[in-house]
N, C-alpha and C positions, 0 to 999 in steps of 0.2 A: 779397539785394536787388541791381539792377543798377546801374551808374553813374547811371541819372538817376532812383535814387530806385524807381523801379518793383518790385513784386514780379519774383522770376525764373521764369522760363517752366517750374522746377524744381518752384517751391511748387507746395504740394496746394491750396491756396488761390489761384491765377492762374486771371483771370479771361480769355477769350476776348477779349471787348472791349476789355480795357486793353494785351493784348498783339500787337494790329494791327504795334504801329509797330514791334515787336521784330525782327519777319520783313521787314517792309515796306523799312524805312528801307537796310539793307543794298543789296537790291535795288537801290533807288532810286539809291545812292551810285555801284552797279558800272554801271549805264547810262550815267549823267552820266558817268563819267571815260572811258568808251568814246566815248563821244561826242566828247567834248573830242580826245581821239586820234585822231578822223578827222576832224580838220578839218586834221592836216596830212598824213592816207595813209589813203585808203579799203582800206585792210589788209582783206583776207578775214578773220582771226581775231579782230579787234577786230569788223567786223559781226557774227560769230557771236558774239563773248559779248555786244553787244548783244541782239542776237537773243533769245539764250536768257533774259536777266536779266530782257524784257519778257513772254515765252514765263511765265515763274517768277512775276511778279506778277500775271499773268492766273489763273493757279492759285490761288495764294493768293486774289483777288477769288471766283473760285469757289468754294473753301473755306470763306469768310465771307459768301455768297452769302444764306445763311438767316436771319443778322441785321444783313442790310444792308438800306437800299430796293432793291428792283431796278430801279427806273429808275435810277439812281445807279449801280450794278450794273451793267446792260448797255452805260450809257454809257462807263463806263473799260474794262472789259473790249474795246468795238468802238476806241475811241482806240489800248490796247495792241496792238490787232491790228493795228490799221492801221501803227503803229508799228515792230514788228513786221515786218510784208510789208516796208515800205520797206527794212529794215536788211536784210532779207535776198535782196530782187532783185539787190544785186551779188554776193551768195555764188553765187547759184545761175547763174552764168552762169562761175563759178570751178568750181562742181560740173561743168558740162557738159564744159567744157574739159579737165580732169581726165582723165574717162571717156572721151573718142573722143580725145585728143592721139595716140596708139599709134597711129588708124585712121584717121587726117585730114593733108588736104597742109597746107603752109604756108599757104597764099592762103586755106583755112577759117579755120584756126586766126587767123589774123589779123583776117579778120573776127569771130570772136567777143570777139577782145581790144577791141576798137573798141569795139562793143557793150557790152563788160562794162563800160569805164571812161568812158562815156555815161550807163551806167545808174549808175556810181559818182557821179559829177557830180551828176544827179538824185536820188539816194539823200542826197546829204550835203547838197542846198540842201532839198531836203523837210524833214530832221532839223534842220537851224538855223532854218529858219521857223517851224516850230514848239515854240521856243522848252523845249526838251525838260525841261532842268533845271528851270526854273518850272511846264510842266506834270506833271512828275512831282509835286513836292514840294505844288506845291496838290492834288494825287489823293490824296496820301497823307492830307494835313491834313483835307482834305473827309471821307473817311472815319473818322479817328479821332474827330473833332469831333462826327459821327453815332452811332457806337459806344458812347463815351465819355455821350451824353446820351441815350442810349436807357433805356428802364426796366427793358430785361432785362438780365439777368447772369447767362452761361453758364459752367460751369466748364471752363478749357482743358482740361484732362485728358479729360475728356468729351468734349468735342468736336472734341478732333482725331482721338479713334479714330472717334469716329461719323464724323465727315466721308471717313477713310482706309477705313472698311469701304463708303460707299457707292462710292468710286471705285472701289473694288476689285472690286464688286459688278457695276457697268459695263462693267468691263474683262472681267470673265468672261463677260457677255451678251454681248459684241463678238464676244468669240473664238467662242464658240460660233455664233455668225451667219456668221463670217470662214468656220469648219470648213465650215458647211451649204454659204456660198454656192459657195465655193471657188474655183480662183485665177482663173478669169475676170473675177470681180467685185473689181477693184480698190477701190472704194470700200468696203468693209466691213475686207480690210486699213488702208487707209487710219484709217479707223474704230480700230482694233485700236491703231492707232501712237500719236494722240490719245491714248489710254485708257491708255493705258498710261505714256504721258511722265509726263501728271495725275499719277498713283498717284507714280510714283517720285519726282515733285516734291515731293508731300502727305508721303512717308515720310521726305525726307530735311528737311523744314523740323518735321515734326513728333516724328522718332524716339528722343528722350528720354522720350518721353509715351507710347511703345508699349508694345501686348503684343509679347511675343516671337513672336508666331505671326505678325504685323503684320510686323514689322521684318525678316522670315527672306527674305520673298521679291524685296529687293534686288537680289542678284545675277542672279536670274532675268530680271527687270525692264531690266538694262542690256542681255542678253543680246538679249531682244525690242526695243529700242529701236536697239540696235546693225543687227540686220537688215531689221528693218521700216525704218528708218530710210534702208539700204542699196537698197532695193525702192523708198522713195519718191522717193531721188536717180535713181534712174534711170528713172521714168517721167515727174519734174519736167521732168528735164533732155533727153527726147525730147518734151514738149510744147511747152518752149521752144525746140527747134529746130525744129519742126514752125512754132510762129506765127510765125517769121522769117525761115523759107526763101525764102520768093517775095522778100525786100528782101536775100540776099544780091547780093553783085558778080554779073556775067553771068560765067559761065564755071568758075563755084567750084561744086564739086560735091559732096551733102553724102550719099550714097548712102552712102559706105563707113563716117562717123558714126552715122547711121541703124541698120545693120543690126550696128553693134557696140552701140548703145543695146537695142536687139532682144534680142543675146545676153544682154545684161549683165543685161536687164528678165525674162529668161527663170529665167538663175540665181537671183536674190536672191527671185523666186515661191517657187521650190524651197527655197532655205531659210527663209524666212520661216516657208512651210504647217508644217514641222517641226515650229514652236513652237505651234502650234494646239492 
């Protein structure tokens, strides 16, 4: 049993439905104290584990997608999303800066810091408006309280391998698409990155409950998520200097950025296709 009574996520007897808030609630907790932590420093690594903790409960809503409403469903899922984007528009102006600091004068570089902590500014009055902590904790209650009086009962065991084989199932129709279209087609990598987070998230919230043929392909998974991941920072971080060019300063010249985003978007092609 766990501290509040509930079967454990262990028993052969846990039911899907009863154990929402097990996975849920956690989540929930590591947003809120990220949150609370950028209200006094829009820290790049506190957005990213925002980021991801939202990224993480969107999974999960996924996961539990088949005995949820889906209106219900698509609503919290687009909230996390949006969520989500906001926490991580000042990461990725840290992404950009990262990758061309080596191939950019100071007067660039300066201008993206501006930019970044503009967008930080907005990023943090977005997040307190929306009152994060209380929306989180009614998303979770709203679901449980659905789950909880629904007339099915699913057995967890069951269904987090069924949920873990369809995502896996997804993630292999990507790649195979990714292989066909190949590397001019950004978006099916793109595709591939998606599919693959899902899985790794679904294995590591569910991997007590696995078969071992299920749980094996972890490491593989960070391996793809690590490069795809790498692929995606660098074609992010060339489209957001692309829709900002024309509002830099007169005289700031972002050619030599440009054409190391180029290099950078050419390598992580190349190793990505690898993993296909």
């Amino acid at each position: 049993m766990t501290l509040d009574g509930s079967k454990s996520i262990l028993d052969r007897d846990a039911l899907a439905e009863a154990s929402f808030a097990t996975y849920a609630t956690p989540l929930v907790s590591e947003a809120i104290e990220q949150v609370s932590a950028l209200r006094d420093d829009a820290d790049a690594e506190k957005l990213h584990k925002l980021r991801i903790a939202l990224r993480r409960l969107r999974t999960l809503l996924w996961a539990y997608r088949p005995i949820l409403d889906e209106k219900f469903d698509n609503e919290q899922r687009a909230l996390f999303k949006f969520l989500a984007n906001a926490a991580g528009n000042t990461r990725d102006w840290d992404i950009l800066i990262k990758l061309v600091e080596k191939d950019s004068d100071q007067a660039l570089l300066d201008a993206f810091k501006r930019n970044r902590n503009e967008t930080a500014e907005k990023s943090a009055e977005i997040l307190a408006n929306t009152h994060l902590d209380k929306t989180l904790r009614n998303a979770v209650s709203e679901a449980n309280r659905e789950l909880n009086t629904s007339p099915v009962r699913t057995p967890l065991r069951k269904f987090a391998r069924k949920r873990v084989k369809t995502a896996q199932q997804q993630l292999q129709k990507r790649m195979r698409h990714a292989s066909r279209a190949g590397s001019s087609d950004y978006n099916s990598y793109h595709d591939v990155r998606k599919a693959g987070k899902k899985v790794r998230y679904l294995i590591e919230f569910f991997e007590p409950l696995l078969q071992k043929k299920q749980r094996n392909g972890l490491k593989g998974l960070k391996r793809l998520q690590k490069h795809f991941g790498a692929l995606n920072d660098a074609i992010a971080s060339r489209d957001l200097l692309d829709a900002h060019r024309s509002s830099l300063p007169a005289g700031v010249n972002a050619t030599s950025a440009l054409r190391a985003l180029k290099k950078e978007r050419k390598r992580q092609i190349k190793a990505a296709s690898k993993l296909l």
